[in-house]
C-alpha atoms as an extended CHARMM CRD file, in Angstrom:
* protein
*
       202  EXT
         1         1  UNK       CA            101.2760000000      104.9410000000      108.6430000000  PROA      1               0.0000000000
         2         2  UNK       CA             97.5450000000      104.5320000000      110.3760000000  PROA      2               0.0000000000
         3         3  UNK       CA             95.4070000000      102.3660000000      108.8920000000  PROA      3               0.0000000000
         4         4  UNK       CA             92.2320000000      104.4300000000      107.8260000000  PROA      4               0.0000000000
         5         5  UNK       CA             89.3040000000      102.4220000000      106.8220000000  PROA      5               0.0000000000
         6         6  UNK       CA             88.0300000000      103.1080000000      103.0320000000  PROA      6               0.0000000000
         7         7  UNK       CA             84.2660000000      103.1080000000      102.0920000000  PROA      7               0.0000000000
         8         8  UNK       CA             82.7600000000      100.4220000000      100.5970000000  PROA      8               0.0000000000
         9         9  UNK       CA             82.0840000000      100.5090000000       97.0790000000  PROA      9               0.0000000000
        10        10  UNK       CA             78.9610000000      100.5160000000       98.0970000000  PROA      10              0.0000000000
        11        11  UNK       CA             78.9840000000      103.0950000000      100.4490000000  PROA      11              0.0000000000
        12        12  UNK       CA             80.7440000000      105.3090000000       97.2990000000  PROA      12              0.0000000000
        13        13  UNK       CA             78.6990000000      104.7430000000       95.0400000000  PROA      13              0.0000000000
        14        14  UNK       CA             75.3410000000      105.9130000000       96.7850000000  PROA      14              0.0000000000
        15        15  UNK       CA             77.1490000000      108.7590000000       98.4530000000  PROA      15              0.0000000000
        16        16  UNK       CA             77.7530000000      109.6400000000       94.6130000000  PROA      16              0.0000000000
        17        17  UNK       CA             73.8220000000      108.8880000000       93.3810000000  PROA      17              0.0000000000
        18        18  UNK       CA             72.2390000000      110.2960000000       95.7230000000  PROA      18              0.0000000000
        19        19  UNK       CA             71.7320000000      113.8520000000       93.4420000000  PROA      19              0.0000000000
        20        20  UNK       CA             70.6770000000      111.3690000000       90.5000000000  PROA      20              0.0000000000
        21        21  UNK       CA             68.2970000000      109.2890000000       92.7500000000  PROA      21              0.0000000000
        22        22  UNK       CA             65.4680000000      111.2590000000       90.8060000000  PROA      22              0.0000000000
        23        23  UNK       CA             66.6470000000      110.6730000000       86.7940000000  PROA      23              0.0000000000
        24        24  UNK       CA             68.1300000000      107.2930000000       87.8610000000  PROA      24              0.0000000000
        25        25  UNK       CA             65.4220000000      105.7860000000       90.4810000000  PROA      25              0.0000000000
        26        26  UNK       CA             65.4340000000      102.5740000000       89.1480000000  PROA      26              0.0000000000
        27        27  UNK       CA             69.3890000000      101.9500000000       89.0120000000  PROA      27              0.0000000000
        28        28  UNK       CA             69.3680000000      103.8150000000       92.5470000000  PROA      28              0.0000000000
        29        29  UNK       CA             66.7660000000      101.1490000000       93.5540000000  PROA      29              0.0000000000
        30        30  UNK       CA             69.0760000000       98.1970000000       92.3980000000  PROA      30              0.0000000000
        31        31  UNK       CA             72.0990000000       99.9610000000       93.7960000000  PROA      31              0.0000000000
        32        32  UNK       CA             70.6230000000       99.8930000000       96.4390000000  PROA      32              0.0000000000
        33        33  UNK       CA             69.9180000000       96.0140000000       96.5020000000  PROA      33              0.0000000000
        34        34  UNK       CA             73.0070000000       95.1150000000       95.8690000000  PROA      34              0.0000000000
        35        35  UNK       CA             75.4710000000       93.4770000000       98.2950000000  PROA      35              0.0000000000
        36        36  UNK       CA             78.8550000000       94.4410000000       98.8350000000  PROA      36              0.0000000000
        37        37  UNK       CA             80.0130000000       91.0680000000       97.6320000000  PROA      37              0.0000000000
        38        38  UNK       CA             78.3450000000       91.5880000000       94.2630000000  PROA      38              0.0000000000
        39        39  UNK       CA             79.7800000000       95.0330000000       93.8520000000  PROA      39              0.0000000000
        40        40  UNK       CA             83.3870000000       93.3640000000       94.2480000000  PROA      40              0.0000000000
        41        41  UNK       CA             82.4550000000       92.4290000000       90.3770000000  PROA      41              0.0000000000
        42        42  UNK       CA             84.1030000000       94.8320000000       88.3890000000  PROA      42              0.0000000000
        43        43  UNK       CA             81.3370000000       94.6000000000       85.7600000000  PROA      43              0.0000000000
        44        44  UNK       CA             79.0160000000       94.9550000000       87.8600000000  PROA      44              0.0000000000
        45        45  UNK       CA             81.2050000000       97.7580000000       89.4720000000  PROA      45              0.0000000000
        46        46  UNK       CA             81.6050000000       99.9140000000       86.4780000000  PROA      46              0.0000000000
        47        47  UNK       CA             77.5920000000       99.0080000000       85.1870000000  PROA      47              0.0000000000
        48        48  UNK       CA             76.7950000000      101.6940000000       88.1460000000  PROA      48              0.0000000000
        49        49  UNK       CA             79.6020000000      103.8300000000       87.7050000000  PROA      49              0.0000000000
        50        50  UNK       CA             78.5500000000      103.9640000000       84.0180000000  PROA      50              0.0000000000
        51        51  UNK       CA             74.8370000000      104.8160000000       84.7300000000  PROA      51              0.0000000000
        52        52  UNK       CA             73.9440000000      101.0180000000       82.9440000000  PROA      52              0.0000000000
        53        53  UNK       CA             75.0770000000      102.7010000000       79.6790000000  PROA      53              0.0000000000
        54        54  UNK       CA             77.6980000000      101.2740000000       77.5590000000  PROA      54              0.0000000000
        55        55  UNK       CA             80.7340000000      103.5990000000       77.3470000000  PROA      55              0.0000000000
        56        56  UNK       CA             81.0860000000      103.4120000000       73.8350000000  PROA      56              0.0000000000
        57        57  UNK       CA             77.7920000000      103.2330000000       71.9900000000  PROA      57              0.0000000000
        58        58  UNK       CA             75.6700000000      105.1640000000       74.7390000000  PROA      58              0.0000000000
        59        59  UNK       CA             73.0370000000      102.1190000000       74.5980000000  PROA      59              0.0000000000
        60        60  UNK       CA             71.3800000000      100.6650000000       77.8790000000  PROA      60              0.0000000000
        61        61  UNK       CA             73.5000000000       97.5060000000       79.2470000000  PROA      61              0.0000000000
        62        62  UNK       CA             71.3390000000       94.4390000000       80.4730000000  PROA      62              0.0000000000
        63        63  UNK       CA             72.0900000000       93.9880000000       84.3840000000  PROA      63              0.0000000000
        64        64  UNK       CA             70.8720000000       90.4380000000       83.8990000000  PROA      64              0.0000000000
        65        65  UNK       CA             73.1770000000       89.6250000000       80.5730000000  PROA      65              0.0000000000
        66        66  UNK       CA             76.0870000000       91.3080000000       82.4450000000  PROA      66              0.0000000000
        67        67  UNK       CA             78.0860000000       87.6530000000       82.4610000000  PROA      67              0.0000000000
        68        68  UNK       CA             76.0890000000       86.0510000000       79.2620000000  PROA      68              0.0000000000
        69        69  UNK       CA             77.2430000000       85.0080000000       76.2230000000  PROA      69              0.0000000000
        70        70  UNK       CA             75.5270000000       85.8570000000       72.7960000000  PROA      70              0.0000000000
        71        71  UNK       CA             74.7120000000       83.0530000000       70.1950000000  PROA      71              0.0000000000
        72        72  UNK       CA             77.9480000000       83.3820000000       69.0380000000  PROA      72              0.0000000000
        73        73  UNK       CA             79.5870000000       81.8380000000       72.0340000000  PROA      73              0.0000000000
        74        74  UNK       CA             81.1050000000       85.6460000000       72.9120000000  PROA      74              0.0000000000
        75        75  UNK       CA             80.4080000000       87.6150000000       76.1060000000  PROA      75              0.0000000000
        76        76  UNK       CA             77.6700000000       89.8930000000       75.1870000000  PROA      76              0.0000000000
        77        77  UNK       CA             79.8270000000       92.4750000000       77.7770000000  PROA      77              0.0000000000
        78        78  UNK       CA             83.3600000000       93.1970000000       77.8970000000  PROA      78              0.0000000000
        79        79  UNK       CA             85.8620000000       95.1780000000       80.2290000000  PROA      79              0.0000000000
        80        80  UNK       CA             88.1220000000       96.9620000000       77.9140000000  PROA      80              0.0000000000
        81        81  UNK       CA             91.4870000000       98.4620000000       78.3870000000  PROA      81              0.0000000000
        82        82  UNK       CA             91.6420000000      102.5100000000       77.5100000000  PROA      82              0.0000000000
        83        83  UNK       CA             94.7440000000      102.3660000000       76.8410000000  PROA      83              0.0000000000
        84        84  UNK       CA             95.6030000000       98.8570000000       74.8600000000  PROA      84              0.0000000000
        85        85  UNK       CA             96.9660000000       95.6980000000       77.1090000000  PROA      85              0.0000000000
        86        86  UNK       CA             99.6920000000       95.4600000000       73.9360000000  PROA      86              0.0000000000
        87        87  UNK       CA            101.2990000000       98.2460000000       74.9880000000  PROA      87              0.0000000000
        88        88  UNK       CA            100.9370000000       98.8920000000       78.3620000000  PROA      88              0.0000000000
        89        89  UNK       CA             99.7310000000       96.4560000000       81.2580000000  PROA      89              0.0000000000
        90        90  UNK       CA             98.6020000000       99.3760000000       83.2750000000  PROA      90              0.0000000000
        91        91  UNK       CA             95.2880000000       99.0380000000       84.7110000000  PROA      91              0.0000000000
        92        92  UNK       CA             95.2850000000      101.8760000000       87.0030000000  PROA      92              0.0000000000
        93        93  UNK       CA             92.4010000000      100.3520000000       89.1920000000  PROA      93              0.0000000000
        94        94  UNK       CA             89.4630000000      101.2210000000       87.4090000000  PROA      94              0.0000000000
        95        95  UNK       CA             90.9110000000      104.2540000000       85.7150000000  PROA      95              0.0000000000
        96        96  UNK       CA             91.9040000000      102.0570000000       82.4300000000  PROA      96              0.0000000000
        97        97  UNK       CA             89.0470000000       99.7810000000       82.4570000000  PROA      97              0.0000000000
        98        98  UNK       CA             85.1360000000      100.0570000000       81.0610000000  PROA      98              0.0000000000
        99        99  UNK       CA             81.9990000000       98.2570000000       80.6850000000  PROA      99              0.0000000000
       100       100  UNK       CA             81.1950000000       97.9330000000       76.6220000000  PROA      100             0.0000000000
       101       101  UNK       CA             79.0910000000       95.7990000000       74.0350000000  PROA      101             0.0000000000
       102       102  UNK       CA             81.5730000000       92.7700000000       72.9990000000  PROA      102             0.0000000000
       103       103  UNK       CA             80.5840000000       93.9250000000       69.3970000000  PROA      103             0.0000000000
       104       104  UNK       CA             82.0990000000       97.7040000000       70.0900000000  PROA      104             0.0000000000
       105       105  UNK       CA             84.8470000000       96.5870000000       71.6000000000  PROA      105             0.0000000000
       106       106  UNK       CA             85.8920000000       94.4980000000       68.6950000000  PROA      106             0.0000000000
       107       107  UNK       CA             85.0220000000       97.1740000000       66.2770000000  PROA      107             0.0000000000
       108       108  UNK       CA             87.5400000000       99.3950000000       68.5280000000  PROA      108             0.0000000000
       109       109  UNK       CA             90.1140000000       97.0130000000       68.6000000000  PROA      109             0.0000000000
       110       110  UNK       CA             93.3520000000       97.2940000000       70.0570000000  PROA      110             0.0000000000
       111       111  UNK       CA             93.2990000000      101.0630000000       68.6580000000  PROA      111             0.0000000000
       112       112  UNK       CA             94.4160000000      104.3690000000       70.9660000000  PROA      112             0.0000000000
       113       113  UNK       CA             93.1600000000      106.9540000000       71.2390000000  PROA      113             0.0000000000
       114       114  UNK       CA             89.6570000000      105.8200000000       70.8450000000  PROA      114             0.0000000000
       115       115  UNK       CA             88.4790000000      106.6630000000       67.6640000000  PROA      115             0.0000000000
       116       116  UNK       CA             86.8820000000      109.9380000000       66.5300000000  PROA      116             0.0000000000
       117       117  UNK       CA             83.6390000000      109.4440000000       66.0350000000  PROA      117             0.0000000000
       118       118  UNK       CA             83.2510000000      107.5410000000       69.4820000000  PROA      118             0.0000000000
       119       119  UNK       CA             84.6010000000      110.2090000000       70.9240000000  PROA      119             0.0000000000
       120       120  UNK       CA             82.7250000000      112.9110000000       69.8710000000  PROA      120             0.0000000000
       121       121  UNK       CA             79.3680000000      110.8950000000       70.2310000000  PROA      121             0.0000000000
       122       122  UNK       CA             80.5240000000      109.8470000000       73.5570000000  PROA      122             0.0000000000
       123       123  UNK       CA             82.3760000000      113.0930000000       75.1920000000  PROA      123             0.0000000000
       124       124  UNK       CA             79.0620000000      114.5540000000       76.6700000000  PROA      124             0.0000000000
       125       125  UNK       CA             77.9890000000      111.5170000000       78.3480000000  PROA      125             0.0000000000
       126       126  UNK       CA             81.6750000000      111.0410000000       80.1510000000  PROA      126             0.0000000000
       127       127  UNK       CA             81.7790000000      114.5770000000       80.9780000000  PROA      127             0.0000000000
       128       128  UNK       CA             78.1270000000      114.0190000000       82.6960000000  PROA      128             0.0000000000
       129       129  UNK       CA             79.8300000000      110.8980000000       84.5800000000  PROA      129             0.0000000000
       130       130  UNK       CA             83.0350000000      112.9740000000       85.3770000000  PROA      130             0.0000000000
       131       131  UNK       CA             80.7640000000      115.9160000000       86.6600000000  PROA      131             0.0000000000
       132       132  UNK       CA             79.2460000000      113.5240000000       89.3140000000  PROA      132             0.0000000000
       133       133  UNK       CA             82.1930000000      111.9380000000       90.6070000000  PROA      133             0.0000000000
       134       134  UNK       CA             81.2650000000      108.2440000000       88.5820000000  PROA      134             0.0000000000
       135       135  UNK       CA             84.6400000000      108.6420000000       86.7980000000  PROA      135             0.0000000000
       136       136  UNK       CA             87.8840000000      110.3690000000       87.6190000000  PROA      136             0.0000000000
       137       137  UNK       CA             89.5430000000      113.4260000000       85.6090000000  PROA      137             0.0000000000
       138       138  UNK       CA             92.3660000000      110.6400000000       84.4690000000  PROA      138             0.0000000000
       139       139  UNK       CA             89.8730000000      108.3680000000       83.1790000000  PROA      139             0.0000000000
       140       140  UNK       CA             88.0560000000      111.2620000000       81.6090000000  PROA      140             0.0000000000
       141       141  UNK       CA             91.4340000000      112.6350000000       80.3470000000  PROA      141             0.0000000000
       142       142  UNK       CA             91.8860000000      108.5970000000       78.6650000000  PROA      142             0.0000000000
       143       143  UNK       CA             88.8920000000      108.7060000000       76.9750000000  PROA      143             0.0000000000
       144       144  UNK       CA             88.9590000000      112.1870000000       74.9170000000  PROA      144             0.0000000000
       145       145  UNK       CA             92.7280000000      112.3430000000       74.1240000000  PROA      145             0.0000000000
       146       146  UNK       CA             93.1000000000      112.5330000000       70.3030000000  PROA      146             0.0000000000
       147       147  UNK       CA             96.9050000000      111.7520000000       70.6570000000  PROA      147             0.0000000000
       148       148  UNK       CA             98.7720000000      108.5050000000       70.4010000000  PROA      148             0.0000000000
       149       149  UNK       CA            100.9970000000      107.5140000000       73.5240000000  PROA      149             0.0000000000
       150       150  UNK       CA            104.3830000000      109.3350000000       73.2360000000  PROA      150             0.0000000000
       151       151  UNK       CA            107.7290000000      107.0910000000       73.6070000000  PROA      151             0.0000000000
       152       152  UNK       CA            108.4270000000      108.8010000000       77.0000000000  PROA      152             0.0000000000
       153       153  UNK       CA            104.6990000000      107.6640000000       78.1410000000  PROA      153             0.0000000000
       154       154  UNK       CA            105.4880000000      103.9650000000       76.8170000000  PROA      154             0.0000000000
       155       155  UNK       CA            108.6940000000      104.2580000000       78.5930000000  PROA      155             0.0000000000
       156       156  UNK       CA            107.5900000000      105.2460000000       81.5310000000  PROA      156             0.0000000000
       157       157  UNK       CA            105.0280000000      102.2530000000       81.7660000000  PROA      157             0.0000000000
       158       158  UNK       CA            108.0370000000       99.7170000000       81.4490000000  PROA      158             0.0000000000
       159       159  UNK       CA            109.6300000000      101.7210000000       84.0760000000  PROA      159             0.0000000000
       160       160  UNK       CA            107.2030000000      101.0240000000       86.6220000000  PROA      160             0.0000000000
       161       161  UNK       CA            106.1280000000       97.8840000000       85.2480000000  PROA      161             0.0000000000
       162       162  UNK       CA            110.2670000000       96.5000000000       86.4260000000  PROA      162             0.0000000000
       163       163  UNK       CA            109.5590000000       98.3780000000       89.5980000000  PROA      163             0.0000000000
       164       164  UNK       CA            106.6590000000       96.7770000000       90.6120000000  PROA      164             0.0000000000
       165       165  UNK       CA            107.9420000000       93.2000000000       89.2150000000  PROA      165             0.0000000000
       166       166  UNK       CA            111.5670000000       94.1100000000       91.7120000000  PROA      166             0.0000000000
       167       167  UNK       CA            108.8430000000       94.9970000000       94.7800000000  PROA      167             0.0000000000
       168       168  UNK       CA            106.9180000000       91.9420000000       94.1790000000  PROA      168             0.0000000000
       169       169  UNK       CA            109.7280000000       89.4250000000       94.2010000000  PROA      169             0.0000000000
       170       170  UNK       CA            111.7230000000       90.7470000000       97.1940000000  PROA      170             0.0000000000
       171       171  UNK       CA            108.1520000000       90.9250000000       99.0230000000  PROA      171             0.0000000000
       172       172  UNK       CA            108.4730000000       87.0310000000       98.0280000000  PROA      172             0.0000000000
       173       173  UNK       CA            111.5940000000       86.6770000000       98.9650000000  PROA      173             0.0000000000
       174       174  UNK       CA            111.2870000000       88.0500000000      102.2410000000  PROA      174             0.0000000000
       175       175  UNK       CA            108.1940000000       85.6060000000      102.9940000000  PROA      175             0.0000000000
       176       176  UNK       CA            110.5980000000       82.8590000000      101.7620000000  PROA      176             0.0000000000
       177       177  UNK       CA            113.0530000000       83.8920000000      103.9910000000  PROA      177             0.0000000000
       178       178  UNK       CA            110.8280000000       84.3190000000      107.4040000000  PROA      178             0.0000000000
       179       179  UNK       CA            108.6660000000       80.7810000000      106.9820000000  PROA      179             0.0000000000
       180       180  UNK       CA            111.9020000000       78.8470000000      105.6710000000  PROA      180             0.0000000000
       181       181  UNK       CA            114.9940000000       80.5130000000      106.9630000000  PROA      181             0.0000000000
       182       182  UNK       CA            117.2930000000       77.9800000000      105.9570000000  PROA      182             0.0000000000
       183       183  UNK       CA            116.2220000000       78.4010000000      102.4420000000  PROA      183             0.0000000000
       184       184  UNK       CA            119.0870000000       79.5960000000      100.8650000000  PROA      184             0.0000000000
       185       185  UNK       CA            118.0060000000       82.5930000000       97.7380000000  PROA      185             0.0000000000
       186       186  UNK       CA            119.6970000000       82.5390000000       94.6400000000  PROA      186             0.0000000000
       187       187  UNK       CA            118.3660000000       84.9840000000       92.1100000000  PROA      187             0.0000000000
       188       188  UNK       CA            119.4200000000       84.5040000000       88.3790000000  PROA      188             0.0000000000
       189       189  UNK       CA            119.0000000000       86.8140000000       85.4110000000  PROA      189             0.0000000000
       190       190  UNK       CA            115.8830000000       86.9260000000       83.2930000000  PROA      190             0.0000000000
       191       191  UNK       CA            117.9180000000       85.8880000000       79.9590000000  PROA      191             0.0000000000
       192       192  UNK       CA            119.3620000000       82.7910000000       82.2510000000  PROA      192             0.0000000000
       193       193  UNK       CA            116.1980000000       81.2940000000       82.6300000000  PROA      193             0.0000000000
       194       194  UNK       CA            115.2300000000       82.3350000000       78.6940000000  PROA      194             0.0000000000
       195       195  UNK       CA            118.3490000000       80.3740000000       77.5880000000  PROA      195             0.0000000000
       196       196  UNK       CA            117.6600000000       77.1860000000       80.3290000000  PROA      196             0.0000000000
       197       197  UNK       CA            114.1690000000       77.1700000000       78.7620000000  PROA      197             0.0000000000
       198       198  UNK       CA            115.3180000000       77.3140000000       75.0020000000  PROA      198             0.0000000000
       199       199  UNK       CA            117.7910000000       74.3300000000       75.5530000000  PROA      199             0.0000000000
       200       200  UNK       CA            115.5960000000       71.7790000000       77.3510000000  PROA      200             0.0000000000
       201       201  UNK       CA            113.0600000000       72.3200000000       74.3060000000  PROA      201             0.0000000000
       202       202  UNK       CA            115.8430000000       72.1710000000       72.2500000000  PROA      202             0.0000000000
C-alpha cells in the first residue's frame, strides 16, 4: 500500500502534553529538549509516557539515573515485561513494556497479573495516563487484569510466535536467493538440528 509517514515520537508525545504543559511544565520543558535520537531510547521513551513516575511504586524516576547502576552493581531502572518473558515473548511495541525501580521489579518478579496491592495503589495513576493518550486501552487492560493468562491466550502466543519465526526465515531466504542465486536452500527440521547438536557434544 502507500507509504504514509508516522510522527515522530517526538512529535507524539507533545501533541499528547500539550493539555498537561501546565501540571507538568518542567517535564514539558525537557520534552521539549530532547532530540529525536534520544527519544529512540525506550527508557527514555516510556520516562515521558509515564509522566517521570515509576509505574509501579508511583515515586518520581531520576532522568539523569535513567541508565545508572545502584551500589549494588544493578540498574537503578528497569523495563519490565507486563506480561512475563517466561511465558510469552510478546512485546507488543511498547504495549508490554514499562519504566520501574530495579527494586520493584524484583519484588514483582516474574508474577502475572501484577499483584493486588500494586494494582489498586497504581490503577488511578494508569487510568490518568490512559485518559491522555500516554498509554493505550491494551496496556491499560495489562496492567489491571486480576486473571492469570488462560491456555487459549498462551496458545495463541506460540501461534504467532511460529508465524512470525516462518515470515522471518522465508524473508531470509528470499534475500539469500536474490544476492546469491546459485545458492542452493535446503531447510531441515528443528529436531534435526537438536539431534546434530546433541551428538557433536556427545
Amino acid at each position: 500500500g502507500e507509504k504514509v509517514r508516522t510522527k515522530s515520537r517526538k512529535t507524539q508525545l507533545l501533541e499528547l502534553y500539550k493539555d498537561l504543559k501546565k501540571q507538568e511544565e518542567s517535564l514539558y520543558s525537557d520534552l521539549n529538549d530532547r532530540s529525536e535520537a534520544e527519544l529512540r531510547s525506550k527508557k527514555l521513551f516510556l520516562y515521558f509516557t509515564q509522566l517521570g513516575k515509576c509505574m509501579y511504586t508511583g515515586e518520581r524516576i531520576s532522568v539523569d539515573s535513567l541508565n545508572n547502576k545502584g551500589a549494588d552493581g544493578h540498574d537503578i531502572y528497569d523495563i519490565d515485561h507486563i506480561y512475563p518473558r517466561s511465558v510469552t515473548k510478546d512485546d507488543s511495541l511498547l504495549n508490554n513494556l514499562v519504566l520501574v525501580k530495579s527494586s520493584a521489579n524484583r519484588d514483582k518478579g516474574n508474577e502475572y497479573p501484577i499483584a493486588e496491592p500494586i494494582r489498586t495503589a497504581r490503577r488511578g495513576f494508569w487510568a490518568q495516563l490512559k485518559t491522555s493518550g500516554l498509554i493505550t486501552e491494551e496496556k491499560f487492560r495489562r496492567l489491571v487484569r486480576q486473571s492469570h493468562l488462560s491456555e487459549d491466550e498462551l496458545a495463541g502466543f506460540i501461534n504467532r510466535q511460529l508465524v512470525e519465526t516462518r515470515q522471518a526465515a522465508k524473508a531470509a531466504a528470499d534475500l539469500i536467493k536474490q544476492f546469491l542465486p546459485e545458492t542452493r536452500l535446503v531447510y531441515v527440521k528443528a529436531g534435526h538440528v537438536s539431534d546434530f547438536r546433541n551428538r557433536q557434544s556427545d
